[in-house]
PDB file of the backbone (N, CA, C, O) and the ligand in Angstrom, with CONECT records:
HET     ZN  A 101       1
ATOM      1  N   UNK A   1     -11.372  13.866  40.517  1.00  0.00           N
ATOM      2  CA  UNK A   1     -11.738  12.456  40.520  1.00  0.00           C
ATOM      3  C   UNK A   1     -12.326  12.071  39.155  1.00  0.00           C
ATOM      4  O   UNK A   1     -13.241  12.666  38.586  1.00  0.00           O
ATOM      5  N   UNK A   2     -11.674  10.996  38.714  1.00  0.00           N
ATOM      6  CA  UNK A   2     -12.524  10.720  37.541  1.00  0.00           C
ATOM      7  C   UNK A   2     -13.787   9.809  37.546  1.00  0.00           C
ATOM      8  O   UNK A   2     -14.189   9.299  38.591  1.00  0.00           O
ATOM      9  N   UNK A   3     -14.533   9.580  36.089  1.00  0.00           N
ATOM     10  CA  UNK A   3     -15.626   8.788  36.692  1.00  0.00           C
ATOM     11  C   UNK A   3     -15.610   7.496  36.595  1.00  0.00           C
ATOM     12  O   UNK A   3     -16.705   6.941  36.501  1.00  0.00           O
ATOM     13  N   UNK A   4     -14.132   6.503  36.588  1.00  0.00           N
ATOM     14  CA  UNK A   4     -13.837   5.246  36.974  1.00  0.00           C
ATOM     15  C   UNK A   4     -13.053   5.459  38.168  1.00  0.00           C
ATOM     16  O   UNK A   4     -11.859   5.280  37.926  1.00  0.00           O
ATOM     17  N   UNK A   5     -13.231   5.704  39.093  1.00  0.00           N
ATOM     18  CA  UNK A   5     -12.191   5.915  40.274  1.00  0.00           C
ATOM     19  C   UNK A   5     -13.329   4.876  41.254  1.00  0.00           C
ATOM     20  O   UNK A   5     -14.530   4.738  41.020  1.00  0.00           O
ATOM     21  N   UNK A   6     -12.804   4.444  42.006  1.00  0.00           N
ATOM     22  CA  UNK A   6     -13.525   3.618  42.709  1.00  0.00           C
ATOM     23  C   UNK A   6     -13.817   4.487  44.521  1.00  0.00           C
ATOM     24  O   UNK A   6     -13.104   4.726  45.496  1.00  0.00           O
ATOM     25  N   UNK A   7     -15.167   4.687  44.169  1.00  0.00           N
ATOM     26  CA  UNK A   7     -15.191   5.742  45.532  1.00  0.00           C
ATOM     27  C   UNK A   7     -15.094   5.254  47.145  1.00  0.00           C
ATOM     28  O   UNK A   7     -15.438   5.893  48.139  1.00  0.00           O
ATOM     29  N   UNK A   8     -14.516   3.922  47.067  1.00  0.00           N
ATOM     30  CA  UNK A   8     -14.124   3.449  48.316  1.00  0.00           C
ATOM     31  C   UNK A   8     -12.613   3.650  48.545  1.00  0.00           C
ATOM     32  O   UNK A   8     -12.001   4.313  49.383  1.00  0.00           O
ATOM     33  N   UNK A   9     -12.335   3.106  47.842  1.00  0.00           N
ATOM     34  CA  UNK A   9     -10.538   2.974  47.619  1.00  0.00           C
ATOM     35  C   UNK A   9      -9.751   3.949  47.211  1.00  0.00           C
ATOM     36  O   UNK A   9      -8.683   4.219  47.761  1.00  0.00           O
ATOM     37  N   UNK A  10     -10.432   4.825  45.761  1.00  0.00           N
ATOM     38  CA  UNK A  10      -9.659   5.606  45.086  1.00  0.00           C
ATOM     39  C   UNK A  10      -8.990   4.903  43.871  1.00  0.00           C
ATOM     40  O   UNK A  10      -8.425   5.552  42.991  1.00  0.00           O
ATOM     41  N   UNK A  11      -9.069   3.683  43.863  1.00  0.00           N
ATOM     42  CA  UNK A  11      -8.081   3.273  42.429  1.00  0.00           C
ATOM     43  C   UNK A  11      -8.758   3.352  41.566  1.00  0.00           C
ATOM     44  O   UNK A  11      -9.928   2.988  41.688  1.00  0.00           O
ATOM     45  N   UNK A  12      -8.250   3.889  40.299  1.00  0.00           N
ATOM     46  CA  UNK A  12      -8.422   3.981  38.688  1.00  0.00           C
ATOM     47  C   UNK A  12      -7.737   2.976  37.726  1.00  0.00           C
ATOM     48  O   UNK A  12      -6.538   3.106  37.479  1.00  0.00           O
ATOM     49  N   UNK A  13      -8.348   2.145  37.270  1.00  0.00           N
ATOM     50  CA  UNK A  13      -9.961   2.608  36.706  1.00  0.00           C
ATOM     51  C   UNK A  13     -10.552   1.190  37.885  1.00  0.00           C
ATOM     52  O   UNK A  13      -9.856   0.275  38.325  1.00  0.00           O
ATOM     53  N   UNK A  14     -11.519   1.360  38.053  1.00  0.00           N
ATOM     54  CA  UNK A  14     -11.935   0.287  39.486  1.00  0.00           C
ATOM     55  C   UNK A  14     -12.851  -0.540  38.728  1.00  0.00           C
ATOM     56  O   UNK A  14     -13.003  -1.655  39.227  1.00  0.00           O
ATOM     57  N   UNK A  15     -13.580  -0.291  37.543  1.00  0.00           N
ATOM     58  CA  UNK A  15     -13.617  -1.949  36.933  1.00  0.00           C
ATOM     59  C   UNK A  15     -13.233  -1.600  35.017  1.00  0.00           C
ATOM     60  O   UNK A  15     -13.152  -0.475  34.525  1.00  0.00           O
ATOM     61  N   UNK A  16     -13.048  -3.004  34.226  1.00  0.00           N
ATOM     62  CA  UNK A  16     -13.133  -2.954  32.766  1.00  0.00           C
ATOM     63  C   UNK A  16     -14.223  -1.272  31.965  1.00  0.00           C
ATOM     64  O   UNK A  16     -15.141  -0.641  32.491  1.00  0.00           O
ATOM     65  N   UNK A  17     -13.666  -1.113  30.818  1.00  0.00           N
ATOM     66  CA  UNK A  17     -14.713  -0.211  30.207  1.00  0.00           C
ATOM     67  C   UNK A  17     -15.854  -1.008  30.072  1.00  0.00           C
ATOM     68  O   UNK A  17     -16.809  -0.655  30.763  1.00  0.00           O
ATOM     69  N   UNK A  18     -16.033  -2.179  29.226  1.00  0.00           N
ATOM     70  CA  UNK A  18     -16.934  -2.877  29.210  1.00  0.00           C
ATOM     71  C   UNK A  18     -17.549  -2.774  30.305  1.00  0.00           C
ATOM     72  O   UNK A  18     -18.432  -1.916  30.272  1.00  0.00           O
ATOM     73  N   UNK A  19     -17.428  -3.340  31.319  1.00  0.00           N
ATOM     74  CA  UNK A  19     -18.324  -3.290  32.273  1.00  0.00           C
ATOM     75  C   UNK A  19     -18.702  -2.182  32.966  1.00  0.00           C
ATOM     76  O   UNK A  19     -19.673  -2.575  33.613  1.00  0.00           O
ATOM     77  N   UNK A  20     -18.514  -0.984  33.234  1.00  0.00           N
ATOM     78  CA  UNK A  20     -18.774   0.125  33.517  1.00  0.00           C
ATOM     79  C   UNK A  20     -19.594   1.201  32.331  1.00  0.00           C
ATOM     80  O   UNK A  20     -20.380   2.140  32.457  1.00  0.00           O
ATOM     81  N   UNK A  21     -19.097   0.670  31.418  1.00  0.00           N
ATOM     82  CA  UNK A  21     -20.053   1.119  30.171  1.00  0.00           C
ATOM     83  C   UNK A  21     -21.616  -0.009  30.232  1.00  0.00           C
ATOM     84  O   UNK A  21     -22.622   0.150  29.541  1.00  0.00           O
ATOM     85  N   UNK A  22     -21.433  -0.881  31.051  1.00  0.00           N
ATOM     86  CA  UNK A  22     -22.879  -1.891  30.570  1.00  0.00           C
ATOM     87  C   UNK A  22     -23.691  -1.524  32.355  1.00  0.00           C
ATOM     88  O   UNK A  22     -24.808  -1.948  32.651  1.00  0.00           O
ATOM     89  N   UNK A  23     -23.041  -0.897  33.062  1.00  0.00           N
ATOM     90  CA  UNK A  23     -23.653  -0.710  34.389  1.00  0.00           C
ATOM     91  C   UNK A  23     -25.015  -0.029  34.213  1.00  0.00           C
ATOM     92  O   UNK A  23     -25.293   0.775  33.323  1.00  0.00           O
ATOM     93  N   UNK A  24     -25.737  -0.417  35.081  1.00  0.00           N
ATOM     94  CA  UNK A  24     -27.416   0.119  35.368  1.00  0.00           C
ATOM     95  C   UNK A  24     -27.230   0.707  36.933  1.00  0.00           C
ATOM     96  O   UNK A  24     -26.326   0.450  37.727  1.00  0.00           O
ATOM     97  N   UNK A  25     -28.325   1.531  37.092  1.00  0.00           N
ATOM     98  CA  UNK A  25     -28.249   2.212  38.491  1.00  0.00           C
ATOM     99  C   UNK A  25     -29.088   1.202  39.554  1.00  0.00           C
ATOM    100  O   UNK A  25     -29.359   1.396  40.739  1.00  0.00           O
ATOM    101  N   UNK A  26     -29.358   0.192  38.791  1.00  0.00           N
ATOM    102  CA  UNK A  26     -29.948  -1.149  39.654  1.00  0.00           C
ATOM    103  C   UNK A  26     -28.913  -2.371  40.014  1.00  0.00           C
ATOM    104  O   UNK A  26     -29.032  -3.026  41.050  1.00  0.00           O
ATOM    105  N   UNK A  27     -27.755  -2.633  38.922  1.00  0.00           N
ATOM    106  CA  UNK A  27     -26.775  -2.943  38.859  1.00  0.00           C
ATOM    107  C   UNK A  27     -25.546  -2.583  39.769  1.00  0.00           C
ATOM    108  O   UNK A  27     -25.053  -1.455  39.800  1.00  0.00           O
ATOM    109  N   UNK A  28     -25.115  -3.615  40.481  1.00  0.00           N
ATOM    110  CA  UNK A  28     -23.898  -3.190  41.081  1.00  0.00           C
ATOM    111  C   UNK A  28     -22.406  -4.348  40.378  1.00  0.00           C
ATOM    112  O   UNK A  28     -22.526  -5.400  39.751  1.00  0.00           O
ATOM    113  N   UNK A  29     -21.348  -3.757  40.723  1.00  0.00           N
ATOM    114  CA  UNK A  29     -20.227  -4.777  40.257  1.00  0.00           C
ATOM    115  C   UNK A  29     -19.132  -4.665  41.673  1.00  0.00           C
ATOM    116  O   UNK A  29     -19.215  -3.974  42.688  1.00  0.00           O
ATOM    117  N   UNK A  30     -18.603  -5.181  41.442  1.00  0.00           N
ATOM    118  CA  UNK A  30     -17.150  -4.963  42.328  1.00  0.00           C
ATOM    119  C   UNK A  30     -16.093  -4.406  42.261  1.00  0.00           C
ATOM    120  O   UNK A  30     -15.590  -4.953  41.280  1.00  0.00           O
ATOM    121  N   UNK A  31     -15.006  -3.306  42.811  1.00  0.00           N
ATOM    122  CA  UNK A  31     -13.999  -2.809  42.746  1.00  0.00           C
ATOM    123  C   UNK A  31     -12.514  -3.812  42.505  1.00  0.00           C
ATOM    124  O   UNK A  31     -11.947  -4.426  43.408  1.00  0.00           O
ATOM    125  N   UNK A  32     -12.226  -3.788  41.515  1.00  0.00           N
ATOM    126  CA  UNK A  32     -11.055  -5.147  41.049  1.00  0.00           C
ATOM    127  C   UNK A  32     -10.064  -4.717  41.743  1.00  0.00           C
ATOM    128  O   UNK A  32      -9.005  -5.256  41.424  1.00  0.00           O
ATOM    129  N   UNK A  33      -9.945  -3.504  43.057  1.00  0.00           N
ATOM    130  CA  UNK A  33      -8.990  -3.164  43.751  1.00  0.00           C
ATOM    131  C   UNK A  33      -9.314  -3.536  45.265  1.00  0.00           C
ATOM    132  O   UNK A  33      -8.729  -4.370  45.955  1.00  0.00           O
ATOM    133  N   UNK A  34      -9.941  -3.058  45.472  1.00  0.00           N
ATOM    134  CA  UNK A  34     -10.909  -3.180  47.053  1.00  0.00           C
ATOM    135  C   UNK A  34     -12.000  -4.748  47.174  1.00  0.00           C
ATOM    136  O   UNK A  34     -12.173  -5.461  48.162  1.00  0.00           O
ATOM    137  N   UNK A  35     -12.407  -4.843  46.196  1.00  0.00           N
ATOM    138  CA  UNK A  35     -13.719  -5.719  46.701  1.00  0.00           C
ATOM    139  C   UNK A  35     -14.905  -4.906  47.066  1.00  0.00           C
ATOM    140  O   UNK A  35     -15.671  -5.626  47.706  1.00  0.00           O
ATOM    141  N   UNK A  36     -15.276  -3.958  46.957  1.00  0.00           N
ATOM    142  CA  UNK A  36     -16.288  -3.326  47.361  1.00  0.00           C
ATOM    143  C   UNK A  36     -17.369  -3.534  46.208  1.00  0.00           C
ATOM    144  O   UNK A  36     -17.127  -4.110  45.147  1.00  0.00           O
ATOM    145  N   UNK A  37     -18.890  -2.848  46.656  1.00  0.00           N
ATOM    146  CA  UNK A  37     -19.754  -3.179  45.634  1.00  0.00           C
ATOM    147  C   UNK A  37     -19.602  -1.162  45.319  1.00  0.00           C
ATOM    148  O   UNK A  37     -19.526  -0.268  46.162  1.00  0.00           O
ATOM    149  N   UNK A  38     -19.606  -1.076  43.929  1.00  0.00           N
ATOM    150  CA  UNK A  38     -20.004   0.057  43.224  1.00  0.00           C
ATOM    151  C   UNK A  38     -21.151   0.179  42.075  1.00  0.00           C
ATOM    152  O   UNK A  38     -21.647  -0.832  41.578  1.00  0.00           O
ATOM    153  N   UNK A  39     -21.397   1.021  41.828  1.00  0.00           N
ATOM    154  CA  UNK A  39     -22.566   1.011  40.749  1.00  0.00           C
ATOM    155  C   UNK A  39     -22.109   2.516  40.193  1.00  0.00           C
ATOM    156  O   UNK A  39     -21.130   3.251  40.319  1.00  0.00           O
ATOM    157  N   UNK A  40     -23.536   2.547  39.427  1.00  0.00           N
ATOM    158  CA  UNK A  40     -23.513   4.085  38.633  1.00  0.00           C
ATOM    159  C   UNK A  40     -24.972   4.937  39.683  1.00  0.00           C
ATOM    160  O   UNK A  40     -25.536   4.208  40.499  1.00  0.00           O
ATOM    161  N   UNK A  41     -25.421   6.335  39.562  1.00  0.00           N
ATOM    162  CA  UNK A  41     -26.151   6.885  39.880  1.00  0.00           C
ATOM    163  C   UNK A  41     -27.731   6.622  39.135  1.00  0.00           C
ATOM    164  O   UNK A  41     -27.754   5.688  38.334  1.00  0.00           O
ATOM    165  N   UNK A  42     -28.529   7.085  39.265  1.00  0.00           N
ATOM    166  CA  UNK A  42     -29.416   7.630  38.646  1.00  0.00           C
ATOM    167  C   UNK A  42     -29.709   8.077  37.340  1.00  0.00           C
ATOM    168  O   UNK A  42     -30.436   7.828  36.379  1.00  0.00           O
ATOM    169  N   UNK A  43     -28.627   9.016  37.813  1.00  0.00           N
ATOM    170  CA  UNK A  43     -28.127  10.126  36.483  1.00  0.00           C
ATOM    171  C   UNK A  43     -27.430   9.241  35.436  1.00  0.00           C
ATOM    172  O   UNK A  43     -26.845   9.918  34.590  1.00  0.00           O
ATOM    173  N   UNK A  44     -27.317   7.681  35.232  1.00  0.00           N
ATOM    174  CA  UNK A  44     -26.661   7.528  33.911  1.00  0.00           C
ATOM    175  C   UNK A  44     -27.691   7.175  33.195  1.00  0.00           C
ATOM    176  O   UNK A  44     -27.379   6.435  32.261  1.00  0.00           O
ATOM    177  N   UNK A  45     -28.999   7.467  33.292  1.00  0.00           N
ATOM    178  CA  UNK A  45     -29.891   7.289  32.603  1.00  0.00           C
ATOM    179  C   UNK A  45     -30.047   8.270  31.136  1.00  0.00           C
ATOM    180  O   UNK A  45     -30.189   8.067  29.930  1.00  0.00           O
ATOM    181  N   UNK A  46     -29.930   9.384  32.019  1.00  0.00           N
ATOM    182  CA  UNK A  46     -29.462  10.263  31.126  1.00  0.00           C
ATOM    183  C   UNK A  46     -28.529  10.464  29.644  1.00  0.00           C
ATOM    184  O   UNK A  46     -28.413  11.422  28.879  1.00  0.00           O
ATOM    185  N   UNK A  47     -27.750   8.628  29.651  1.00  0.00           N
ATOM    186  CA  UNK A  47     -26.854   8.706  28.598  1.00  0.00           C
ATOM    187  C   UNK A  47     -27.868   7.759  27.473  1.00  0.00           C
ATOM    188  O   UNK A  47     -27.532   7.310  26.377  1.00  0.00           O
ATOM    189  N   UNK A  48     -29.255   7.637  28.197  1.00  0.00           N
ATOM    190  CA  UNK A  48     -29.678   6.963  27.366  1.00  0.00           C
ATOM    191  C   UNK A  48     -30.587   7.870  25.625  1.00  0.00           C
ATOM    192  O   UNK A  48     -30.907   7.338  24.562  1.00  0.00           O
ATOM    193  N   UNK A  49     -30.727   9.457  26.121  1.00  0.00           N
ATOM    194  CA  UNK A  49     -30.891  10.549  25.578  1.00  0.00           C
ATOM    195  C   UNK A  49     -30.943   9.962  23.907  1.00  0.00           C
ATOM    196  O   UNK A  49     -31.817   9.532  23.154  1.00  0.00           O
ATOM    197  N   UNK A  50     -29.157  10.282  23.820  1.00  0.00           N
ATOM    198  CA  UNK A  50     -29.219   9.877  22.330  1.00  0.00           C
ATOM    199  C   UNK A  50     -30.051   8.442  21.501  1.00  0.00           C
ATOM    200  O   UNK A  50     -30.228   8.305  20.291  1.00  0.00           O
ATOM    201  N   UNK A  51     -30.330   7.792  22.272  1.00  0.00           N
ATOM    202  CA  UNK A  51     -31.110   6.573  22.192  1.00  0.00           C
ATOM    203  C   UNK A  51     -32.077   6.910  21.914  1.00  0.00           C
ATOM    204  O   UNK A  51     -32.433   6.498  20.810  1.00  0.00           O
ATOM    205  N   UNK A  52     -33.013   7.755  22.609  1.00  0.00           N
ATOM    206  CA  UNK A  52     -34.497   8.028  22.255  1.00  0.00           C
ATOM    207  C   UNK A  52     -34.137   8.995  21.276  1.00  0.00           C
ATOM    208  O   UNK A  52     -34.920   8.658  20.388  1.00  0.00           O
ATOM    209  N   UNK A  53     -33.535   9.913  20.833  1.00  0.00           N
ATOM    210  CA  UNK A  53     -33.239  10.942  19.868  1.00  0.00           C
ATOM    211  C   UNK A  53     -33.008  10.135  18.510  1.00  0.00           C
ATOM    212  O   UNK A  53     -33.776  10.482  17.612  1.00  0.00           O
ATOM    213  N   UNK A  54     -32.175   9.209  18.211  1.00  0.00           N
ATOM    214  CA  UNK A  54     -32.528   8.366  17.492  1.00  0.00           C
ATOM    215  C   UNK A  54     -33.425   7.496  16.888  1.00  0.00           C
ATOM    216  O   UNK A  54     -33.556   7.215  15.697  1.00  0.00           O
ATOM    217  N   UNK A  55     -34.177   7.009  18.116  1.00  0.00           N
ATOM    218  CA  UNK A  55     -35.656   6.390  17.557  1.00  0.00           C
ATOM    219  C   UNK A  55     -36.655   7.267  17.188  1.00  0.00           C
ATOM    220  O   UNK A  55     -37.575   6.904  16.455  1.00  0.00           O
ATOM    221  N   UNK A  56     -36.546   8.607  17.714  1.00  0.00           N
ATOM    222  CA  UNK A  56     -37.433   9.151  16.844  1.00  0.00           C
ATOM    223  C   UNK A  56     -36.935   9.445  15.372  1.00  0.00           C
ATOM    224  O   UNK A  56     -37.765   9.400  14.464  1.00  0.00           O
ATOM    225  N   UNK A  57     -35.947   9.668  15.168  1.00  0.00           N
ATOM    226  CA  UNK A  57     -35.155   9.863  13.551  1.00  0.00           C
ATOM    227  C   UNK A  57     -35.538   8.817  12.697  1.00  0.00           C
ATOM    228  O   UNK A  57     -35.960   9.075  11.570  1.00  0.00           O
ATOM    229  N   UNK A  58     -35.408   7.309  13.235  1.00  0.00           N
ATOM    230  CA  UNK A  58     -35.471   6.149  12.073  1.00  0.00           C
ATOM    231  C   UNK A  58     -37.002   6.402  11.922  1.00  0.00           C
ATOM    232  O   UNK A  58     -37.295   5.950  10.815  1.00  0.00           O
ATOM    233  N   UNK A  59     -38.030   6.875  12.475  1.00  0.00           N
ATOM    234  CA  UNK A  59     -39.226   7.327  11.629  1.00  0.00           C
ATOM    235  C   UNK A  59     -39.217   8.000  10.496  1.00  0.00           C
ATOM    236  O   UNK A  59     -39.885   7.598   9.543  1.00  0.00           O
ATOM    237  N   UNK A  60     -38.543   9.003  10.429  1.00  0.00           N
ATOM    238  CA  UNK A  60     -38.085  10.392   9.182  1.00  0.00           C
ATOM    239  C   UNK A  60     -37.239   9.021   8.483  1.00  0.00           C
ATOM    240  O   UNK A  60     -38.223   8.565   7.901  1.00  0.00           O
ATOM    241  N   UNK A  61     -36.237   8.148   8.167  1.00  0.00           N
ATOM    242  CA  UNK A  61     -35.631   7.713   7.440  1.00  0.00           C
ATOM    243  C   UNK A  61     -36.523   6.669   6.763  1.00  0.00           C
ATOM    244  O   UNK A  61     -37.660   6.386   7.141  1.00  0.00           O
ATOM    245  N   UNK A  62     -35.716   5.985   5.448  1.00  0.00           N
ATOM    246  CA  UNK A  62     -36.833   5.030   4.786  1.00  0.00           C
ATOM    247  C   UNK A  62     -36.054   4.127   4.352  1.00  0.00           C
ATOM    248  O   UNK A  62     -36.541   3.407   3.480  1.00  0.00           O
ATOM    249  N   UNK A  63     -34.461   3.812   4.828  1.00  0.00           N
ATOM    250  CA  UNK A  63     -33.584   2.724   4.859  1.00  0.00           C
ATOM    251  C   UNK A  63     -33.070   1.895   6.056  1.00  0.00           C
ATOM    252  O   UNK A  63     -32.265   2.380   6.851  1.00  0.00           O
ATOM    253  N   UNK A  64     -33.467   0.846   6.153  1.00  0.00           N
ATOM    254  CA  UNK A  64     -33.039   0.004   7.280  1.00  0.00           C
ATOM    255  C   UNK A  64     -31.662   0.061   7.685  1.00  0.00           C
ATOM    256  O   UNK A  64     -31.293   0.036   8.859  1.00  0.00           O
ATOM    257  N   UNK A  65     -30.734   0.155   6.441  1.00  0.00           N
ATOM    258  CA  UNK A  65     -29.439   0.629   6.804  1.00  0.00           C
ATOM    259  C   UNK A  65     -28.819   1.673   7.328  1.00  0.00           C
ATOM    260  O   UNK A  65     -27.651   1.767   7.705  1.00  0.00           O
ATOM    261  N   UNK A  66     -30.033   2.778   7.327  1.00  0.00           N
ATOM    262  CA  UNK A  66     -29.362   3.888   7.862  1.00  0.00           C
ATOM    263  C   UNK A  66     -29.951   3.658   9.165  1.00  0.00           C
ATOM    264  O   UNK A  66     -29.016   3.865   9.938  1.00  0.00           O
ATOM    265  N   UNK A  67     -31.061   3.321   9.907  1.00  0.00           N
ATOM    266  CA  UNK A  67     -31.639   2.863  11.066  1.00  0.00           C
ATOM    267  C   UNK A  67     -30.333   2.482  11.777  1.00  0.00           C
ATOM    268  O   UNK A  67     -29.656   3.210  12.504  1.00  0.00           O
ATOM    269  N   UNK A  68     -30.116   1.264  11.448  1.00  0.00           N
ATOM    270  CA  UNK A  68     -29.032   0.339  11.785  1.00  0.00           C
ATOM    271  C   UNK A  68     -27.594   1.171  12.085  1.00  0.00           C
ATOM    272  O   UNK A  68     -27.066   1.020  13.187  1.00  0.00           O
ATOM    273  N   UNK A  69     -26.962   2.069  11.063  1.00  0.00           N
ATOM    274  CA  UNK A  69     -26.206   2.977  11.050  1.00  0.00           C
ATOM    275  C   UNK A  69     -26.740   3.957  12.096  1.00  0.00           C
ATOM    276  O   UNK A  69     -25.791   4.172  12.850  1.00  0.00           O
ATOM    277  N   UNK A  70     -27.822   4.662  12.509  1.00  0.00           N
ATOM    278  CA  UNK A  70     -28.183   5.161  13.212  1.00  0.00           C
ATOM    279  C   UNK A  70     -28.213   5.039  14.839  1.00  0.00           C
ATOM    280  O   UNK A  70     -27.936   5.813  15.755  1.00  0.00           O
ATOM    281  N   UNK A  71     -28.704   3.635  14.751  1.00  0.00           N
ATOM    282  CA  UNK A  71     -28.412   3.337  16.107  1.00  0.00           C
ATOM    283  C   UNK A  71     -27.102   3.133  16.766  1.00  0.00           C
ATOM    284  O   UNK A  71     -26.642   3.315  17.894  1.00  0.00           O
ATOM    285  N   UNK A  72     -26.605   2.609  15.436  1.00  0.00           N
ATOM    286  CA  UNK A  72     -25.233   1.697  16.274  1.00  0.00           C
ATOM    287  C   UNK A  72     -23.888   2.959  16.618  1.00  0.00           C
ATOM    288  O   UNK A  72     -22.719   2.791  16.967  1.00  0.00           O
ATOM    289  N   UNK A  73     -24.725   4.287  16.320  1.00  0.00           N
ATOM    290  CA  UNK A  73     -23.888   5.641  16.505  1.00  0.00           C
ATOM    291  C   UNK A  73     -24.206   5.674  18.061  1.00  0.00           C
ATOM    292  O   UNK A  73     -23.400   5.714  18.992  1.00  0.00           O
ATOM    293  N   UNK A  74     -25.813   5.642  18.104  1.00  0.00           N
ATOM    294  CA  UNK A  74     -26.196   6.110  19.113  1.00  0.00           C
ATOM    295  C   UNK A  74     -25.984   5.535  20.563  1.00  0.00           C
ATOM    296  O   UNK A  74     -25.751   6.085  21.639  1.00  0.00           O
ATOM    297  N   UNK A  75     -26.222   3.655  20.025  1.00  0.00           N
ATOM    298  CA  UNK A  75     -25.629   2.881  21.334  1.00  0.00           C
ATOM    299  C   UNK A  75     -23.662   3.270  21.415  1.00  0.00           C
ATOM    300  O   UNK A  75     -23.204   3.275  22.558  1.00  0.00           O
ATOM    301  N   UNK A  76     -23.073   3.440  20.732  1.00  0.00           N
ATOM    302  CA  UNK A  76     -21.431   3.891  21.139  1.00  0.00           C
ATOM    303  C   UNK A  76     -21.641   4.927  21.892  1.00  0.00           C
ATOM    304  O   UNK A  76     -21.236   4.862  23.053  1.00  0.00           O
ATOM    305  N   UNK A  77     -22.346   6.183  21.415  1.00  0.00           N
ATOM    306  CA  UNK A  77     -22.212   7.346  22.195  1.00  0.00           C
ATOM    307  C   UNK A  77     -22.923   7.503  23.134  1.00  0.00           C
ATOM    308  O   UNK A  77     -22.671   8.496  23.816  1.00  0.00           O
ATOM    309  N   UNK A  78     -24.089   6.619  23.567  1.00  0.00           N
ATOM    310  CA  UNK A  78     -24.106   6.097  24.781  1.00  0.00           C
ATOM    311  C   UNK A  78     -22.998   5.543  25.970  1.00  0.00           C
ATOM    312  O   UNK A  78     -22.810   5.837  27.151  1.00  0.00           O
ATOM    313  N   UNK A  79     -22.465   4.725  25.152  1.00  0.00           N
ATOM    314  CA  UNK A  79     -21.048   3.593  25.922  1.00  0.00           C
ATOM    315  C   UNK A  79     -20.328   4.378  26.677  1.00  0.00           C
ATOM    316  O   UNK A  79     -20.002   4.360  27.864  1.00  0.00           O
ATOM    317  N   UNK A  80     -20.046   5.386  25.390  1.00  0.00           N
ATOM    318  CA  UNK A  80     -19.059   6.174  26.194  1.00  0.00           C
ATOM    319  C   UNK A  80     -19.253   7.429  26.978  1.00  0.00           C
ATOM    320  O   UNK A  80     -18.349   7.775  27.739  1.00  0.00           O
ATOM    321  N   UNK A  81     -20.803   8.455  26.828  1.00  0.00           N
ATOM    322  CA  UNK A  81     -20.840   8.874  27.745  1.00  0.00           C
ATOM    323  C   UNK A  81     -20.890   8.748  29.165  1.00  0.00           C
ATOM    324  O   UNK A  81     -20.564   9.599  29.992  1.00  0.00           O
ATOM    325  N   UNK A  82     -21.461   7.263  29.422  1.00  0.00           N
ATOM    326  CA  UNK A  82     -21.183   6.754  30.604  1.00  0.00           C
ATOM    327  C   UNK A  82     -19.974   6.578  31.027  1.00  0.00           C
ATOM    328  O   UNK A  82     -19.490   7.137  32.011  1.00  0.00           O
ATOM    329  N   UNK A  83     -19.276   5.580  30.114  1.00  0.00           N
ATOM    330  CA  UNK A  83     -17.441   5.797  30.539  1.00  0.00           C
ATOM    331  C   UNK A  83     -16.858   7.007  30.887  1.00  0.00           C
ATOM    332  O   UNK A  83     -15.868   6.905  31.611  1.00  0.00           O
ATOM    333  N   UNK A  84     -17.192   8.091  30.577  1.00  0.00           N
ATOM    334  CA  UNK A  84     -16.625   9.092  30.354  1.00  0.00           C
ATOM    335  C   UNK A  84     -17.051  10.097  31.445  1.00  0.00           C
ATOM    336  O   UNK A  84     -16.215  10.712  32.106  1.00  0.00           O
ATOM    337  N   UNK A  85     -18.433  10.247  31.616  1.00  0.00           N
ATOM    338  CA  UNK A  85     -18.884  11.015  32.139  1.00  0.00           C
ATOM    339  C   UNK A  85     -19.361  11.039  33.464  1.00  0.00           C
ATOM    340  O   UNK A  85     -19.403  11.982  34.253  1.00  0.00           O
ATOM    341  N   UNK A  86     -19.817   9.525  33.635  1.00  0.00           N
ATOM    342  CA  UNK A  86     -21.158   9.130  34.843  1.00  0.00           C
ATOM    343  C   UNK A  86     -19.930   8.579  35.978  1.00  0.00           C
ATOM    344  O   UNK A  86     -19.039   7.774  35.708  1.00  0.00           O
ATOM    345  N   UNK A  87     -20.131   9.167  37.136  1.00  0.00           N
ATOM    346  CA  UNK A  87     -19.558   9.048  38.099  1.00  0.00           C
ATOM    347  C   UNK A  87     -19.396   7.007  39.022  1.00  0.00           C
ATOM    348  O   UNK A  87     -20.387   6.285  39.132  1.00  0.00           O
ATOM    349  N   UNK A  88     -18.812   6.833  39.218  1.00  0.00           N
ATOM    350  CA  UNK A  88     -18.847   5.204  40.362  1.00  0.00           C
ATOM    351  C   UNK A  88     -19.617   6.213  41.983  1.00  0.00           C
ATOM    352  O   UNK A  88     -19.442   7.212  42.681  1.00  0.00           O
ATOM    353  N   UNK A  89     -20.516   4.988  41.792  1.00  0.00           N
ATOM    354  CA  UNK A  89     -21.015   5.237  43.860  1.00  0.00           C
ATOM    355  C   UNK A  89     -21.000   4.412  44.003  1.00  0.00           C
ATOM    356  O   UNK A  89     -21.129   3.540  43.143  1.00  0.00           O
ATOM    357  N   UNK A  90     -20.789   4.209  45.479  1.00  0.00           N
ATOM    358  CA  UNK A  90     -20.990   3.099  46.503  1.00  0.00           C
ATOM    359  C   UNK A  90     -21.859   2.286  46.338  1.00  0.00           C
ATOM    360  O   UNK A  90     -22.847   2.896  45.927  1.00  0.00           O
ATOM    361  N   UNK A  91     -22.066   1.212  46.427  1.00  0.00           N
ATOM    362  CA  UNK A  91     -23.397   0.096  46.983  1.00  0.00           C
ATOM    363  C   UNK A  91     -23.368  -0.454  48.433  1.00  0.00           C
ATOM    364  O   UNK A  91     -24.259  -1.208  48.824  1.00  0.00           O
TER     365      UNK A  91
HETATM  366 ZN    ZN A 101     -11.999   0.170  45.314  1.00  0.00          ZN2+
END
């Protein structure tokens, strides 16, 4: 099973990347196959990791541009560990 599969229905991908990349575990959306409500777990909090690993770095740096460069690594590889990784549950 992948982790856009919609765990009511089974269809892939059961919503946009965008929107499954912007999901919260408080957040629910709808299955664009079923109508059902889905969300993410708990556990996609966890993709927020590189986020804090980063803010501690732009302390050690002394260019706003690399900050900026820094983050905007860190929010993608966020995006997509969720796309990629974090499972659809039920609501
Ligand atoms: Zn569905």
């Amino acid at each position: 099973m992948k982790a856009t599969t919609c765990p009511h229905c089974g269809h892939s991908p059961a919503v946009p990347l965008w929107r499954k990349s912007t999901l919260g575990p408080a957040v629910t959306t709808r299955c664009r196959a079923c109508n059902h409500k889905v969300s993410v777990s708990w556990t996609s909090l966890l993709t927020l990791i590189p986020m804090f690993g980063v803010i501690s770095l732009t302390s050690l740096s002394t260019g706003i541009a690399t900050n900026v460069a820094l983050l905007a690594v860190a929010l993608v590889l966020g995006y997509v560990l969720q796309w990629k990784f974090v499972p659809l549950v039920k609501r």
